[in-house]
N, C-alpha and C positions, 0 to 999 in steps of 0.2 A: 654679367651673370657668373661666378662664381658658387663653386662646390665648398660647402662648411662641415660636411661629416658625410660619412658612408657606413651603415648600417649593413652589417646581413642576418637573414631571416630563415632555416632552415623551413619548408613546403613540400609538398607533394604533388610531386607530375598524376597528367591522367590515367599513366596506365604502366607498365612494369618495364623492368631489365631483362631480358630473357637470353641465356646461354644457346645462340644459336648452332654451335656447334655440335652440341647434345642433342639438341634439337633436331638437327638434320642426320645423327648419328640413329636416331629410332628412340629417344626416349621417349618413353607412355604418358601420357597424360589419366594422371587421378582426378577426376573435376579440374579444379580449374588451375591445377599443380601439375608439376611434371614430377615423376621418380625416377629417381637415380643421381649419380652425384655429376655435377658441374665438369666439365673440362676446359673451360675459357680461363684464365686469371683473372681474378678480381670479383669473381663469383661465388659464395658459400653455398647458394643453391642453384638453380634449373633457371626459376623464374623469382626474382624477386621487385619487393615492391619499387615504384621510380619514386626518385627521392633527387630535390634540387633546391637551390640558393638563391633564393631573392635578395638581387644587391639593391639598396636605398640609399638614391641619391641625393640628398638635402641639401638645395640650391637656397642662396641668400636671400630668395624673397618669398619664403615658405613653401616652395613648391618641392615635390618630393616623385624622380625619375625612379621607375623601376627598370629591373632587367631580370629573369631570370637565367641560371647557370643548370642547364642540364643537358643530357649525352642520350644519345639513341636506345631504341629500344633492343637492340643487338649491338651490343658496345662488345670493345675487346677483340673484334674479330677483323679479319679483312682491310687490314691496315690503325683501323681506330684504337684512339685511346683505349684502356680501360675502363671500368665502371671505378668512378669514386665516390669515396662517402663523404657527406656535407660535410664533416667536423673537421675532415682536410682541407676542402675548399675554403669553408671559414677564417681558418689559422693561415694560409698562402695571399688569400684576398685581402684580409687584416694587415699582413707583414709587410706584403709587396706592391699591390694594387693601393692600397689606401692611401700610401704615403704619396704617389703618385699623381692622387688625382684633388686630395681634398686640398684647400687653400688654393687651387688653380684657378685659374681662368677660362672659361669655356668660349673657344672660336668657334672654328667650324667642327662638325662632325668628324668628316674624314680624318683631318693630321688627328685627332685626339685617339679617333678607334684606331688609328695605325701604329698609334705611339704605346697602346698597351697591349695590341695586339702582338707587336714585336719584342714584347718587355720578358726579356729571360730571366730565369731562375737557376742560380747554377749552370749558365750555359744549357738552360731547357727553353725552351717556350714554354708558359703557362698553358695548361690544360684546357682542352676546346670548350668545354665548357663552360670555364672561369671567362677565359677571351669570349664567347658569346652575349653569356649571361651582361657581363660588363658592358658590352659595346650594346647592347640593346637599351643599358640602359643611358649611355650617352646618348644615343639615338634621340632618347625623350627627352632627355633635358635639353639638347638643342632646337629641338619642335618648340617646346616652351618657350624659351629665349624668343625666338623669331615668332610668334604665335600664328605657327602654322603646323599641318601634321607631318608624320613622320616622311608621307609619301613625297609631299613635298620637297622637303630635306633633301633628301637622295635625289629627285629630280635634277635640282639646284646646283647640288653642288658636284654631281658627277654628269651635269649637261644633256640627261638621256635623251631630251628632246619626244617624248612621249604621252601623250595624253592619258592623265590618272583614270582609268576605268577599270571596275571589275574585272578579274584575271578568272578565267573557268574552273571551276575547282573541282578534284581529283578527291573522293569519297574512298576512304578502305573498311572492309569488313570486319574486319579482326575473322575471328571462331567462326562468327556467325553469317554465315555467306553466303544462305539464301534470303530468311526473312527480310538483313540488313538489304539486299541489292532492290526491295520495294519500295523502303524507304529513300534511296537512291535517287530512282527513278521517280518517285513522286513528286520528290523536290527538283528533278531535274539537274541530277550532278552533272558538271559537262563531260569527267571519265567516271569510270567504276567496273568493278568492285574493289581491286587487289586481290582479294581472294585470298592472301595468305596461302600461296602453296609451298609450303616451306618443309613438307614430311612426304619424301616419296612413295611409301609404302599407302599411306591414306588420303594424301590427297593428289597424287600426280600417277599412280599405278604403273605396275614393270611395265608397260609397254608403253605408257602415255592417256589411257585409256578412259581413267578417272576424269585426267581434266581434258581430257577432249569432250567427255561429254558434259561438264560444269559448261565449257564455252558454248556448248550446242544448248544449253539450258538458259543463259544469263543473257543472250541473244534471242530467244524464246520469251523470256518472260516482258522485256525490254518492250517486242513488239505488244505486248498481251495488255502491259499494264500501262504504259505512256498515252498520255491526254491528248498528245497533236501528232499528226504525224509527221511533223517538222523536227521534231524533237533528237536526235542522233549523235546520243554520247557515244564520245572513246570507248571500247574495250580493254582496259587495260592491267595485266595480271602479270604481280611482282610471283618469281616461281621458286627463288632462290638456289639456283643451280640446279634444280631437281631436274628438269629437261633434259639436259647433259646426263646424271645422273641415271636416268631411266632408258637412253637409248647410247647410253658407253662414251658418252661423250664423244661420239661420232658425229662431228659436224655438217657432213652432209647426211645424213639421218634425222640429226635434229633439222635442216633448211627445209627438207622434205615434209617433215612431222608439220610443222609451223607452218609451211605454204599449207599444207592440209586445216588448218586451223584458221587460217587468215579465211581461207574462203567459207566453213562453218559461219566464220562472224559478218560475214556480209549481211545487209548492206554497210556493218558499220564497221569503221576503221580498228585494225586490230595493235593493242601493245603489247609486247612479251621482253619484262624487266627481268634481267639478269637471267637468262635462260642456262649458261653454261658458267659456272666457278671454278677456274681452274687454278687455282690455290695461290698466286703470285698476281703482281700488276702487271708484267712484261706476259705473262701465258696468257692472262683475263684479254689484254688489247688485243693480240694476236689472235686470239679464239675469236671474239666479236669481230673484228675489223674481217675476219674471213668467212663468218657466215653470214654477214651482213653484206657481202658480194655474191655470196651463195645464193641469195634471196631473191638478190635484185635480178641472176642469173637464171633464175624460175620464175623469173614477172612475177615475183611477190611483193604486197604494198607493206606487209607486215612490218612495224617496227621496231627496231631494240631498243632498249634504254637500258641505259646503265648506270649502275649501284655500287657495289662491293668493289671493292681497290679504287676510286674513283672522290675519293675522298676531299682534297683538298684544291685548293687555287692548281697548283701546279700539276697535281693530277688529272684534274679536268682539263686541262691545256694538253697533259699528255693524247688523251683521249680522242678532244676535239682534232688535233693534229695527224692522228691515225685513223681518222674514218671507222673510229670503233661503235659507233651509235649511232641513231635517228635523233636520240630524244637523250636529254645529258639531266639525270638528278642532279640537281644544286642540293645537297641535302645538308640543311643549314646548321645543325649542331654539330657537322664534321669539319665544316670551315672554320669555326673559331669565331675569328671576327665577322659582325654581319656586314663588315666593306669587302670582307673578302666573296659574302654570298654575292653581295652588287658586281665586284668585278666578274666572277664568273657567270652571272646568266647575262650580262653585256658583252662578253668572251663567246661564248654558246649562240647567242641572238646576232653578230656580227657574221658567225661562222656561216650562218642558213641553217642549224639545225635546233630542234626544239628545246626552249629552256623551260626546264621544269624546277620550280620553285619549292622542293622538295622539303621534307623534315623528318618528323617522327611523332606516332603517338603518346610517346613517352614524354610530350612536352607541356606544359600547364597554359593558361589564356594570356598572358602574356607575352609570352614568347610566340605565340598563333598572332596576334595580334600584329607586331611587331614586323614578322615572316609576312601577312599581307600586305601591310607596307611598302615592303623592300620589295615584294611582287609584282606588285601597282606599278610604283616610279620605274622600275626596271623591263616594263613590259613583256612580262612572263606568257609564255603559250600557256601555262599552266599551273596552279598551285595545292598545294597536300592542305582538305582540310584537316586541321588535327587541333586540340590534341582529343586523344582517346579511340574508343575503339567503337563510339554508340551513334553514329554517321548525323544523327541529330543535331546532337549538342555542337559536335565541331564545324558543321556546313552552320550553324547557325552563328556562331564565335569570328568565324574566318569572312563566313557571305555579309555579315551586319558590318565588321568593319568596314570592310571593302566599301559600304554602301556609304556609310557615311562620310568615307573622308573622300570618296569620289565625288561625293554634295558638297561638301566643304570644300575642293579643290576647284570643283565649276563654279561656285558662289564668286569665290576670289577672283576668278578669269573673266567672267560676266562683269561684276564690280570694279576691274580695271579697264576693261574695251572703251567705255565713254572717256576717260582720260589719256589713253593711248589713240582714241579716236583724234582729239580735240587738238594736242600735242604735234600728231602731225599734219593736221592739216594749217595749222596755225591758228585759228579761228579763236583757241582761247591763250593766254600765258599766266 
């Protein structure tokens, strides 16, 4: 199987780029805009639209791999790239990536996504996106090749020893963070909501007040509105430093605050992502790493997860290493390559603590696709449905794959036991 051309396609992710920094600085939201001007680089406005690179990869015997190349929806901040615009990626993927890949040979996945994942530019790494978008779509053209799915693949060739099964999926709200938490729960997300606390003044309150009582609500409706009473999703609300933020970044304040909230959410288990941002990766570990002793120091089950500075293969190792978390985002458009997401929730999953197969709304069906995949074979505690922000459309993008190649995977295992029966017992040759 050989690659005879490589296409790119500019597309539109599900949902936008937004200057978090502005963001959490108090910019007003006019409908569904922000006002005032941008402080992140790479930003013209507050929020703008997401916009990404479908690489098309045209293998020799008509088949044709996708991958898309897109970046989070708070790009530019907390160690990440920038936001870039397609017509860069385009001309970099053309010049550098192309010549690379087309006329090769396709083996295994891994040496290949390693081999562009490493591919400097001027002594840079290619842009996480580029390396994503790319290695996703090697991802498929080796499924092709071997005609099996992607989940496979990864199984195979990084050994995980895991049985392909639906990984529970992690539903976010965007804005809308009540209506969306019914729809949640109807479907039976296994966590929810996100909540988007990301504006302390409206949604986290100077004291914490606001979302203590959103948690005392979305625990309320949960019991009110669920079919069985078996049913006991995660709690889990990304805050974006606001925590910190609204009680001075006093960490034993915030262990206090949060054992107060853990127990609110009872009976069900409570998350609290990125509670404190203390502006650097060496402050962010050290903050986590001690009120995640704090906690445990108040018999609280509460858990942290962590986000921002946490970015890449080597920073999740940092992390994993310092007991700074419960629950580790793999957030897959920050790693580049998707061997690098595999190594890290096998890193995370080896450690005991929870892998979470993270991403961004800001990401289009292919790339959700792709991220279930690499969830599946790598048996994720958890995975982001996305892309977008309408909890429908993505639990149904992220929950259908899941379902299908987890059919398709037990098909093949069933399909070989009478042969691997037969083989060893001797009875047939």
């Amino acid at each position: 199987m050989r690659i005879v051309d490589l296409l790119c396609v500019p597309v539109l992710t599900a949902y936008f780029n937004d200057d978090q920094a502005a963001i959490r600085a108090g910019a007003r939201q006019d409908g569904f805009c922000y006002v005032g001007r941008p402080v992140t680089a790479g930003f013209d406005r507050i929020r703008e639209p997401g916009r990404a690179v479908s690489v098309l990869l045209m293998l020799d015997d008509g088949f044709v791999a996708t991958g898309d190349c897109t970046s989070v929806q708070y790009a530019g901040v907390a160690g990440r790239d920038e936001p870039v615009g397609t017509d860069a990626m385009i001309d970099v993927i053309n010049t550098h990536v192309a010549p690379a890949l087309v006329a090769g040979g396709l083996g295994c996945f891994r040496d290949a996504a390693e081999r562009i994942d490493g591919l400097l530019v001027d002594g840079r790494p290619l842009h996480t996106a580029i390396r994503y978008g790319v290695t996703q779509a090697l991802l498929a053209a080796v499924a092709h090749g071997r005609g099996v799915t992607m989940a496979e693949v990864i199984r195979d060739e990084y050994q995980t020893n895991v049985e392909i099964t639906p990984v529970p999926m992690f539903a976010q709200s965007g804005d809308e963070r009540y209506l969306s938490v019914d729809r949640m729960i109807l479907k039976e997300a296994g966590a929810l909501p996100h909540g988007l606390i990301n504006n302390m003044a409206e949604k986290m309150g100077a004291d914490g007040e606001i979302f203590r009582e959103y948690v005392r609500w979305v625990r309320a409706r949960v019991l009110r509105v669920r079919a069985r009473s078996s049913y006991e999703p995660v709690l889990h609300f990304d805050t974006y430093g606001t925590v910190g933020l609204a009680l001075g970044n006093d960490v034993s304040r915030v262990a206090d605050y949060l054992t107060d909230l853990g127990d609110i959410a009872a009976p069900f288990p409570l998350r609290i992502e990125q509670p404190i941002d203390r502006g650097s990766q060496d402050a962010q570990i050290d903050a986590l790493a001690t009120l995640r002793c704090a906690l445990r120091k108040r018999g609280s089950r509460v858990q942290i997860v962590a986000d921002e500075w946490c970015n890449s293969l080597a920073d999740i190792r940092r992390f994993v290493a310092a007991g700074a978390a419960d629950v580790i985002q793999v957030k897959t458009p920050d790693l580049g390559g998707v061997n690098n997401t595999v190594e890290a929730l096998l890193h995370v999953r080896a450690a005991g603590l929870v892998a979470y197969c993270g991403g961004t709304c800001n990401e289009t069906d292919q790339s959700a696709r792709v991220c279930a995949n690499v969830a599946m074979a790598c048996g994720a505690d958890q995975v982001l449905a996305r892309p977008g922000m309408g909890v429908d459309e993505a639990m149904m993008i992220v929950g259908n794959e899941m379902a299908r190649v987890a059919s398709l995977a037990r098909s093949r295992m069933v399909a070989a036991l009478p042969a691997l029966t037969t083989s060893r017992t001797g009875a047939r040759e």
